[in-house]
N, C-alpha and C positions, 0 to 999 in steps of 0.2 A: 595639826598642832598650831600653824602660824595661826588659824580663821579662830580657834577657839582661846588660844591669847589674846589676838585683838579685843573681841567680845567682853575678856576678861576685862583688858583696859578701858575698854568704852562706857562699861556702869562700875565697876568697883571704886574708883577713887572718890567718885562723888559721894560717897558715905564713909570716905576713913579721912578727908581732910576738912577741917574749919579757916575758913575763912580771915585775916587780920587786913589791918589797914592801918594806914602810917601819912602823916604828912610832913616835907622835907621842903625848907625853904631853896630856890635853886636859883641862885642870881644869873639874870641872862635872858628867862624869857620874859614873854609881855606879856600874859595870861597861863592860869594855872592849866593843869595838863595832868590825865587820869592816866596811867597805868595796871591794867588788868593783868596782873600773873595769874598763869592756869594751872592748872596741876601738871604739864609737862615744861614748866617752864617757859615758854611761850610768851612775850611781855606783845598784848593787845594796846597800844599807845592810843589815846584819844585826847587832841590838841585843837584848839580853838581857830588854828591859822596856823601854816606853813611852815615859819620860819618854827614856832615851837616845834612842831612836828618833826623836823629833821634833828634840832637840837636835843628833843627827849629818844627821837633815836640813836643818836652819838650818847649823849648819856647812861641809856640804858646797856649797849653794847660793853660801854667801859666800864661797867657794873660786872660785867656778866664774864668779858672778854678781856681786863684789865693785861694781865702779863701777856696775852695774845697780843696785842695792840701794842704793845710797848715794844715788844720784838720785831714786828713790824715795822713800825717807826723808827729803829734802828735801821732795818734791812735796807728801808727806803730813803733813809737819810746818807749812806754809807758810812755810819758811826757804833760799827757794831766793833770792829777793835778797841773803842776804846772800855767796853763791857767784856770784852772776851780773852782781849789780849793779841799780840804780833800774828797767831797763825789767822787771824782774819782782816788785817792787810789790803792781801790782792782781792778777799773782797770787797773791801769799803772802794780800791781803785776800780774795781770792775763795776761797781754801783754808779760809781760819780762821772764814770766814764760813758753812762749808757741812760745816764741824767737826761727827761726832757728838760729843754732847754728855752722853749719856743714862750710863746706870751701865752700867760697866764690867764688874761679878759679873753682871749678867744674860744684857749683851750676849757675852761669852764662853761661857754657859750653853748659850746657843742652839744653839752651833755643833755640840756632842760634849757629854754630859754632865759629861767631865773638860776643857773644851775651856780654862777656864782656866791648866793642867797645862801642856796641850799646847802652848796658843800660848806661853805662858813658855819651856817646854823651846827650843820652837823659838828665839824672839828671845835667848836666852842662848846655844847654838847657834853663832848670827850672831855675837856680841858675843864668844866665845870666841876666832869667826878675827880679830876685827877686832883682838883684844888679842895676839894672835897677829901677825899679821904688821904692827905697828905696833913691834913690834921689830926689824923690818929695812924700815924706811920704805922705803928704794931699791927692796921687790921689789914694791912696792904694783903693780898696773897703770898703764900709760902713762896716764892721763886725770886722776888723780891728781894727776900731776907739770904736765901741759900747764897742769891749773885749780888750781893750787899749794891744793890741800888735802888734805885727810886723812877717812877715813870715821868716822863717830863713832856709840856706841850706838842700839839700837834697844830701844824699849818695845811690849808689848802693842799702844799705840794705831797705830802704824805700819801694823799689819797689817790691823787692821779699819777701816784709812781706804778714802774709797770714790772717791777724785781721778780715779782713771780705772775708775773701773765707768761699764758702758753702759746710761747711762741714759736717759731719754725724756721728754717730746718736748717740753720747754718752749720751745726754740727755734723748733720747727714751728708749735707754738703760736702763739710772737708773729707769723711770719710768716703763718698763714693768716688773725690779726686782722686785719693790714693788709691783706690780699691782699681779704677782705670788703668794706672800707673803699675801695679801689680799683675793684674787678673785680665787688663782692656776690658774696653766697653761690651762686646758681646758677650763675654762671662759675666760681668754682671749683672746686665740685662735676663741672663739667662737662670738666673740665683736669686736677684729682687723681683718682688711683682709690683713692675709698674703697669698701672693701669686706671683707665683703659686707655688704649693705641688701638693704631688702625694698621701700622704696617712694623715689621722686625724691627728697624731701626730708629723706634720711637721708645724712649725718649731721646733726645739727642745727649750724649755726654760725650763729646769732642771734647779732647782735653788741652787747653790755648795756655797750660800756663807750663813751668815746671816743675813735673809730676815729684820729681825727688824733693825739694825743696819744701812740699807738703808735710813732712814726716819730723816735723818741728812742733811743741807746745803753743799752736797759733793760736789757738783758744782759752789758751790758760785762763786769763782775766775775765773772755764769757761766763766762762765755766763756773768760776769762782764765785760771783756775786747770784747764780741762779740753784746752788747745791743749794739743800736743807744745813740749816745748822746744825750745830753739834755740840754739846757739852761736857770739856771734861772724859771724852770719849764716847758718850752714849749719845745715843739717837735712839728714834722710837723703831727704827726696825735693823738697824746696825752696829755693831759695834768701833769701827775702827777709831783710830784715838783722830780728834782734831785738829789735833798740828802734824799730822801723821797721813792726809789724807794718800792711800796709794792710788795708783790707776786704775787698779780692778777696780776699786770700791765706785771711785768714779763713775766707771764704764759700768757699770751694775746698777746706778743708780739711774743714772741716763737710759738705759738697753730699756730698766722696767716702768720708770714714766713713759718712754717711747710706746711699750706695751701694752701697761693697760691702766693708765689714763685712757678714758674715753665717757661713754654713757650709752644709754640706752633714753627712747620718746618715743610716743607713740600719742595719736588720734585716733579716733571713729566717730563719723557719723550719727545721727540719730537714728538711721535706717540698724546699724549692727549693735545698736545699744539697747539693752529691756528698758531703760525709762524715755526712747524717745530722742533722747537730746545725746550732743556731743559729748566726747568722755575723751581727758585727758591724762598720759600717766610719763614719767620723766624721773630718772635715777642716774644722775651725773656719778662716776666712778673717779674720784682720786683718790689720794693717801689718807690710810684709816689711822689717826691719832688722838691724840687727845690734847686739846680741844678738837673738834670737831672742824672743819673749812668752812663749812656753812652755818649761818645763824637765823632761825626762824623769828618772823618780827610781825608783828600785824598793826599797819599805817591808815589811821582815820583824820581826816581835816577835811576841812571844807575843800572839795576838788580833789582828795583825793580819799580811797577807799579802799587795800591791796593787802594782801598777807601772801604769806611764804616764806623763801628764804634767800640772800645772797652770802656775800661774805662781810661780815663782821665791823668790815675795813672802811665799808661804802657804803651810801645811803641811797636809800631806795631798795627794790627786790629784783632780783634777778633770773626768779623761776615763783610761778605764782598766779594768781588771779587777782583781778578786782569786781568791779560790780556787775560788769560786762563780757568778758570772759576770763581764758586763761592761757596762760602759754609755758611753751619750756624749751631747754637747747641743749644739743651736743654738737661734740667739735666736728666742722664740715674741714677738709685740710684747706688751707691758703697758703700760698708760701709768699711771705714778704721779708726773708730774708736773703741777700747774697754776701756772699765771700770775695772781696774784690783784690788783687794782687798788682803791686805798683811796683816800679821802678823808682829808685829814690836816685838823687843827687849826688854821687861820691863826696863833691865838694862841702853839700851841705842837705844831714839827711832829711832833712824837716821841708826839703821841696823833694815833688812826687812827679814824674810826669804824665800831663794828659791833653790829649790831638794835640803832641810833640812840643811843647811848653812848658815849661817849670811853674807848676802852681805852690805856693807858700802853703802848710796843713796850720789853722789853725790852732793856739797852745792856748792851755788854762791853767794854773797851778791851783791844787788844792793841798790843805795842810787835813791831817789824820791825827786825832789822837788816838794812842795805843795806851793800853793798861800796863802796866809793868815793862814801859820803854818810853825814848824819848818818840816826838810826833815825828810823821812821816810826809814831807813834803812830796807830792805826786804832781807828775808833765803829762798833762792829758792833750791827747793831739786827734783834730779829726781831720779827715779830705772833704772836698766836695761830695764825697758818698758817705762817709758816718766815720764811727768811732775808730781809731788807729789799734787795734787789738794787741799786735806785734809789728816787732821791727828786725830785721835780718840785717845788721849792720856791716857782716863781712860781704854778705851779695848782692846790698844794696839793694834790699827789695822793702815793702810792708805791707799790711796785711791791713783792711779796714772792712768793716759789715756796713752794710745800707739794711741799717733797721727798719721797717717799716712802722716798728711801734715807737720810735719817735717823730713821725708825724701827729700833727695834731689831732686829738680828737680819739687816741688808741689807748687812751686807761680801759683796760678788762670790766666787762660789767656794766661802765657806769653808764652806759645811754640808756641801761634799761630804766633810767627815770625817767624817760619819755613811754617807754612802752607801758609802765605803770600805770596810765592815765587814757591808754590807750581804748575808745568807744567799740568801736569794729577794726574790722580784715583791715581797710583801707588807713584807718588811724596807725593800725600796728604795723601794718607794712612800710608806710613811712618815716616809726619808729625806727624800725629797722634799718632804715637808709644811715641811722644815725652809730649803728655798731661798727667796728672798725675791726677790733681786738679783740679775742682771739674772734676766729672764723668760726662760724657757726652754723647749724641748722636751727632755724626759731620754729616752731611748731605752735599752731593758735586753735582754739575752739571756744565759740561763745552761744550764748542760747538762742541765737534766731537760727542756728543750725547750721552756722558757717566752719569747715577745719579748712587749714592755710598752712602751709610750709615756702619758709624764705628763706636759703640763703646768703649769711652774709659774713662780711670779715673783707678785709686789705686785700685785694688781688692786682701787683703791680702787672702789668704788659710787659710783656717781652716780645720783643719781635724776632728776634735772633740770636737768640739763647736758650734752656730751659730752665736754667736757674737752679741743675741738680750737681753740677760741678762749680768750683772758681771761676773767676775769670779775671781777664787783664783787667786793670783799674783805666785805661788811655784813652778811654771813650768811645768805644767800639760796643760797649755792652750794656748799653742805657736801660731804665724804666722809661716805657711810655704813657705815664701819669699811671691813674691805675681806673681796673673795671667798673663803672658805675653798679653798685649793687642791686637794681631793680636789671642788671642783665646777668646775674648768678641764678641758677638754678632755683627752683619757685613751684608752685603745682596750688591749684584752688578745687575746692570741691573734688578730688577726684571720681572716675567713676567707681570704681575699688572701695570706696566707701570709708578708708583708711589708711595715713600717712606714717611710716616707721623709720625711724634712722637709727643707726648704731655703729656709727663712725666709718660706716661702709661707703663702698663709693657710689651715689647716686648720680655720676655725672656721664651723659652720652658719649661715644666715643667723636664724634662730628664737634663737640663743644668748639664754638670755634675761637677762643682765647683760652684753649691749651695749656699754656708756657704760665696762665694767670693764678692756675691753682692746682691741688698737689696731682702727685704721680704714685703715690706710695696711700693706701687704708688699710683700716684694719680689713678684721677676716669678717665676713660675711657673714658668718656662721649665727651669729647671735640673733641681727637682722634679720634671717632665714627663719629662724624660729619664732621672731615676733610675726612676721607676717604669717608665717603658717597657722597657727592660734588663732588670727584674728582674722584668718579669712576662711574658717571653720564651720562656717555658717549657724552657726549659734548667736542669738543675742547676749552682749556681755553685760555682765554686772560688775560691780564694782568688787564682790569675789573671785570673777574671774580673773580680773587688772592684780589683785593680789597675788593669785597661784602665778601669774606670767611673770608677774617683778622678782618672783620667786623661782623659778621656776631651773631646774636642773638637767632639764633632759641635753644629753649632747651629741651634737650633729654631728663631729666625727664618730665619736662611738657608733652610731644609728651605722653608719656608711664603712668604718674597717669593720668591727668584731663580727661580720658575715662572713671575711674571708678568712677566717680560724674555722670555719661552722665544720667542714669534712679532712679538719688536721686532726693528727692525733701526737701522743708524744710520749718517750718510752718511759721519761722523769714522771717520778707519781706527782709530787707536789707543781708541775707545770699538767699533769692532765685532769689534775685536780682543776687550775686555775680556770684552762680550758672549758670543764662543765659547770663551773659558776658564768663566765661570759654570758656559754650559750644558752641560758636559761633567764639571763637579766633583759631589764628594760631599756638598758644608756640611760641609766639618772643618776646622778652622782648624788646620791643623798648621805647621809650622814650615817652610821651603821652599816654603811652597806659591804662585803668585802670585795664582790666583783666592782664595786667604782673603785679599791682599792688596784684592783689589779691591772684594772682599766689604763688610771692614771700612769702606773709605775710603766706596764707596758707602753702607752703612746709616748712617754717621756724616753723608753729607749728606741723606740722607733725614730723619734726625732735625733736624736743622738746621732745613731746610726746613720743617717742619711747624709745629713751636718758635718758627716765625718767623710763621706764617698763623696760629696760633691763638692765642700770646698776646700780650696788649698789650702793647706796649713799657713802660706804666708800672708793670705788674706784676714785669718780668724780672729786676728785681734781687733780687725774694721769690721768686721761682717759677723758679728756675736752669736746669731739668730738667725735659721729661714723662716720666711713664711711661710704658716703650716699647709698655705696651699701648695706651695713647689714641694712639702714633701709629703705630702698627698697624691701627688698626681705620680711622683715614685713610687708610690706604693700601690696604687691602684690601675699602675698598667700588667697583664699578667706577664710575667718572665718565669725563666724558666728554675730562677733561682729565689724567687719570692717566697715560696712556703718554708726555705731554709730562713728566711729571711726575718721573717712572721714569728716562728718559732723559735729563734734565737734569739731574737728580742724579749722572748715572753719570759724565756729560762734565764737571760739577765736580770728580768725585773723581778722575778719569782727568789730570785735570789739576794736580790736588792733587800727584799719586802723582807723574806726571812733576816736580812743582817739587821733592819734597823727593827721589825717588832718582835720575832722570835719565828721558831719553827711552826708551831699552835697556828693554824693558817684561821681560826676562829677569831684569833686576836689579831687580823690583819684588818678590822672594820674600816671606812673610811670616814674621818672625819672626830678626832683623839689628837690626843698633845705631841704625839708622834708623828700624826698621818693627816693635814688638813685642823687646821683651828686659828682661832684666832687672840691674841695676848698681844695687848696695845702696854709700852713702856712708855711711861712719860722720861721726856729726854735728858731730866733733870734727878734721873733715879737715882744714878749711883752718885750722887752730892748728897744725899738724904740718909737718914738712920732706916731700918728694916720697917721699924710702926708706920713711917712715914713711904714708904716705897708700897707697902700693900694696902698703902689708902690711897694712891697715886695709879698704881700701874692696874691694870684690869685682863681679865681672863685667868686662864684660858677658857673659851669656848667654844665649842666644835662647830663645825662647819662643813657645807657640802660646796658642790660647781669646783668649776675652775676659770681660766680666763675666755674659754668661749664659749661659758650656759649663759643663758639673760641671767641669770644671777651671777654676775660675775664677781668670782672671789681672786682671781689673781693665781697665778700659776703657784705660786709658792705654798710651801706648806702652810708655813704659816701666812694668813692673807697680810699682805701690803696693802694692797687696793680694791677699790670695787666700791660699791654704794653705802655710802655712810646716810647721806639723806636721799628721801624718798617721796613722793608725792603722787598721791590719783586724789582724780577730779570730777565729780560730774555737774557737768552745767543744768542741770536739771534745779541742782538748790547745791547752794554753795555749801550750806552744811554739811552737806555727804562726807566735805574731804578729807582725807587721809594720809598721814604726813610721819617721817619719824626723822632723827637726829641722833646720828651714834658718835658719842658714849652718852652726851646731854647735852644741854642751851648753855651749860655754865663751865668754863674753864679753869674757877677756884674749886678745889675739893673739899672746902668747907658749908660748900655750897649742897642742898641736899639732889640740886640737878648735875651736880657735875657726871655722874653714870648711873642718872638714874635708869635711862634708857638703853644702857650695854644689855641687858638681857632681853628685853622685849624685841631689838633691834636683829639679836642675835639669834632668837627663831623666827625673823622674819615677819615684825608682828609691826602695828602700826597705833597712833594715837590719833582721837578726832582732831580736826583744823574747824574746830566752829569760826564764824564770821559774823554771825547775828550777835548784836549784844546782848540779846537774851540768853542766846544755849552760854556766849560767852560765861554769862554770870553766873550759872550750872554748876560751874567746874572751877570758877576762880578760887584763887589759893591765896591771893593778898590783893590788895589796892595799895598802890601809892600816888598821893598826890604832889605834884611840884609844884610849888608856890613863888611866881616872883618875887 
């Protein structure tokens, strides 16, 4: 189905769309600048010079992404109470608290050596449409109107805010202090899988602070400015009201970005390709909403020549090729976060001490306005390590993070304007030098038949810490600078023929800066499965790269549902379930009832396990094992395991019947009941019903879960997993292959706001031409910008 969808999309449109064109005077630039929209929505920009080029892509973004950008630019301004009202507060404090702070000429430096140029071009751009269509307030987007405002300028500092870069692991942090504190460090070594170690007692989580003292709101304020927003109650995957935020809701949000946020990349060679040349494929996993995180753009000027996609926010591409090759990333862990704990002053709390000295913490005041209240004056305080999170006023203690993404140089994304430009391996690996935020694996392939994996991201040194518990703040527990990123993990040519990551851990156990990067990846499992495919010994086509991005089979399944193979069970509808298992593939496809059963059973397996091995007084730190610790419960023989097996199957067979019915015909997987997917825009319930089912989308069925390459997200309904997609073959840049779920356009007036939820939805794809010929095939409008 997905191959013969694609097909469908690749010749149909070019005979049901006609062509318009338009020219718009657009004060700002110094020559005029063509815009090619394709039939996917796609804006091909073609500019005469640079600075155009970054400003018709600010432009075009706030065309397409207008109330996206504006929410933004609240988030990262920390002025979003005064659009929302008192219960967003502590985040505007948590924003302005976690403010880079540093010079602005440098940290623009960083990015592109004109990068100052560009990001200007770009945020003038933006501020062009915004003066632009504030002349006809009425056409502003619906969200506008709903939250009776208006969008307002953007600066520089917008872009290189870091509000939702993926950052690490300070949360993790406080919870494994307490989890010490409860359970000590050899339980929970014995619970998480760190890895890899060389001996028991690695990682180290000595705990130097007090452990009681942890089980305080120390994060409140992190927490606060990095949650999703909420409106009025609705969010696109929750409901809890937003002045109401509880803990679960919290801790459920955090547990499943922890989870499954990630991706999936892969390379090969010319040797495992049928045309010869490198082939690249990359489907970053976050949250599936609407608008979409990613925005596809395609950049021509002199010097430069790149399509794909970043985010919205930021100029330049973030995953993509130019003329020379292409590249893509997922998250490699880094940890440049700590939790640092001081001792304050009785006399006066605002000195901290450190190597036995009264240091003075830095004070800012900022003023907040709030919607339906008076403003809120905030005392933002930092230490020589970072921001002052909390303060313990009766035990004279406080609580500060050493962020690492307020170092210069850590806005998410943006260095990839150097890799953009990038000729070969050695251009882009130097690009690379220039990523900071988040941690990365970069993946490269270009046509003289080079693949390259680098990577990169912030790894402070520790020498005498791990960085996975608190520590005193007194100077005992320093960074020492941090890892030069040409000495992170890297591989050129391999002999393997083909490079895979998927948030696994590719790091040697001997690594010998440790303490520099994380302790904790996902599950292997998905990685296991790209490599298996691709070291198949078949030549791949760019059919195959589809069926893989696609692709359902699942590796636990392959490895438990063997040991049901010689159970039996006296329950008819559990020995029913029984000979649907043992008759299936492990593909959780969509229809299927054994992935029904599949799932419902691993899910009481996990249960189960989560229940015998950890303490109940841990559970509300420790939400989740990794499926590998209960895995390896399960797959050693005992003498109690076939009850084990079987009990599990007769809860889920029982589950299955409460929520689809008795009819085990109607247990298919992948229905509004059982696996699907239905994106709420967040703004629903502020809207009349006509307006809600022109906003909201699905349902649509769905197969996987969070550990097939197609990862959908453990939830019924998917949260996460791959909204954008992309293959490549460097053979001819035309080949590629790209999609965008729900669409390019975030107004639903728009005809791309979803146009792409159902092609996206069987896993289908639209071409990324590059030539301005095929371009002009398929274009759907021209605009021109006119100084």
């Amino acid at each position: 189905m997905p191959q013969l969808l694609f097909l469908l999309v690749l010749f149909l449109p070019i005979a049901c769309h006609s062509q318009s064109t338009q020219s718009l005077r657009t004060p700002g630039l110094q020559q005029p600048v063509d815009i090619i929209r394709d039939r996917w929505g796609v804006n091909h920009i073609y500019a005469k010079n640079e600075h155009d080029l970054f400003f018709a892509q600010g432009y075009s973004a706030a065309r397409d992404r207008l109330f996206q950008l504006e929410i933004w630019r609240r988030q990262a301004t920390g002025t979003v109470a005064e659009l929302l009202g008192p219960q967003e507060i502590k985040r505007d404090i948590g924003t302005r608290l976690f403010k880079f702070r540093g010079s602005m000429a440098q940290e623009l430096t960083h990015y592109h050596p004109r990068g100052a140029q560009i990001v200007q071009a770009f945020v003038d751009g933006i501020n062009a449409y915004i003066s632009e269509i504030l002349k006809t307030p009425e056409k502003l987007p619906f969200e506008f109107n709903v939250l009776q405002t208006k969008p307002q300028p953007w600066t520089p500092a917008v872009v290189i805010s870091r509000h939702q870069g993926l950052l690490y692991n300070v949360r993790d942090e406080l919870d494994y202090g307490r989890l010490v504190k409860l359970i000590g460090a050899d339980k929970l070594r014995e619970l998480e899988w760190f890895h890899p170690t060389t001996k028991p007692t690695e990682p180290d989580l000595t705990l130097r602070v007090n452990g009681d003292e942890l089980f305080q709101p120390i994060l409140e304020l992190y927490e606060a400015f990095r949650l999703p927003l909420k409106f009025q109650g609705q969010a696109s995957k929750a409901d809890e009201d937003a002045s109401n935020r509880t803990k679960q809701s919290i801790d459920d949000w955090w547990n499943t970005e922890k989870q499954y946020v990630g991706s999936n990349n892969w390379v090969i060679s010319g040797n495992k390709s049928a045309s010869g040349y490198p082939m690249l494929a990359n489907d970053p996993h976050r949250s599936q909403a609407t608008p979409s995180l990613r925005y596809w753009v395609h950049l021509n000027a002199p010097g430069w020549n790149v399509v794909g996609a970043g985010e919205p926010t930021l100029p330049g591409i973030s995953i993509g090729h130019n003329d020379y090759g292409a590249w893509g990333l997922t998250i490699f862990e880094t940890d440049n976060e700590d939790l640092y704990v001081y001792e304050t002053n009785p006399t006066n709390p605002n000195q901290y001490k450190y190597k036995g000295s009264w240091l003075t913490m830095t004070t800012l005041t900022e003023r907040i306005a709030v919607k339906g209240g008076q403003p809120v004056t905030a005392t933002l305080k930092y230490t020589r390590h970072g921001p002052v999170v909390f303060e313990d006023r009766i035990r004279h203690k406080a609580y500060a993070i050493r962020a690492g993404s307020l170092e210069m140089g850590c806005a998410p994304y943006l260095a990839s304007l150097r890799m953009n430009q990038a000729r070969n391996w050695t251009e882009f690996r130097q690009a690379c030098m220039f990523s900071r935020v988040p941690g990365e694996n970069m993946i490269w392939a270009d046509r003289t038949g080079t693949i390259g994996w680098q990577t990169v991201g912030l790894a402070p040194i520790r020498k005498n810490f791990s960085g996975l518990v608190p520590v005193p703040g007194d100077g005992r527990f320093e960074w020492s600078g941090y890892l030069p990123i040409q000495q992170l993990p890297n591989k050129l040519n391999p002999t393997e023929g083909f490079i895979a990551t998927a948030n696994n851990n590719l790091t040697p156990p001997n690594f010998p800066y440790r303490n520099a990067i994380g302790w904790s990846w996902s599950s292997p499992n998905r990685a296991h499965r790209i490599e298996e495919v691709l070291a198949n010994g078949t030549r791949k086509t760019m059919s195959d790269f589809t069926a893989l991005q696609a692709d359902y089979l699942s590796i636990p399944a392959r490895t438990l549902v063997p040991l049901l193979q010689n159970l039996a069970s006296s329950t008819n509808q559990t020995e029913q379930s029984l000979n649907y298992l043992r008759r299936w593939d492990y593909k959780l496809e969509p229809n299927s009832i054994a992935a029904a059963i599949y799932v419902a059973w691993e899910d009481q397996l996990k249960k189960t396990v989560y229940e015998k091995l950890v303490p109940k007084k841990a559970r509300p730190y420790l939400e989740n094992l990794p499926s590998k610790r209960v895995f390896d419960v399960i797959l050693v023989p005992t003498p109690d395991r076939d009850t084990l097996l079987l009990g599990c199957l007769d809860r889920a067979v029982a589950e299955l019947s409460t929520r689809l019915g008795n009819d085990m015909n109607d247990w298919n997987y992948g229905q509004r009941k059982n696996k699907h997917i239905t994106i709420t825009h967040p703004l629903s319930n502020m809207v009349d019903e006509a307006m809600r089912k022109k906003i909201n989308l699905g349902p649509a069925i769905r197969g996987g879960y969070a550990e097939t390459v197609n990862a959908t997200s453990a939830n019924l309904n998917q949260t996460n997993g791959a909204s954008f997609r992309i293959l490549i073959d460097t053979e001819n840049w035309d080949k590629t292959l790209g999609i965008n779920n729900p669409g390019q356009s975030g107004n639903p007036d728009d005809p791309h706001y979803a146009d792409l939820f159902p092609l996206w939805a069987e896993n289908g794809y639209f071409p990324v031409y590059f030539s301005k010929e095929k371009i002009q095939t398929v274009a759907e409008s021209t605009t021109r910008l006119q100084p």
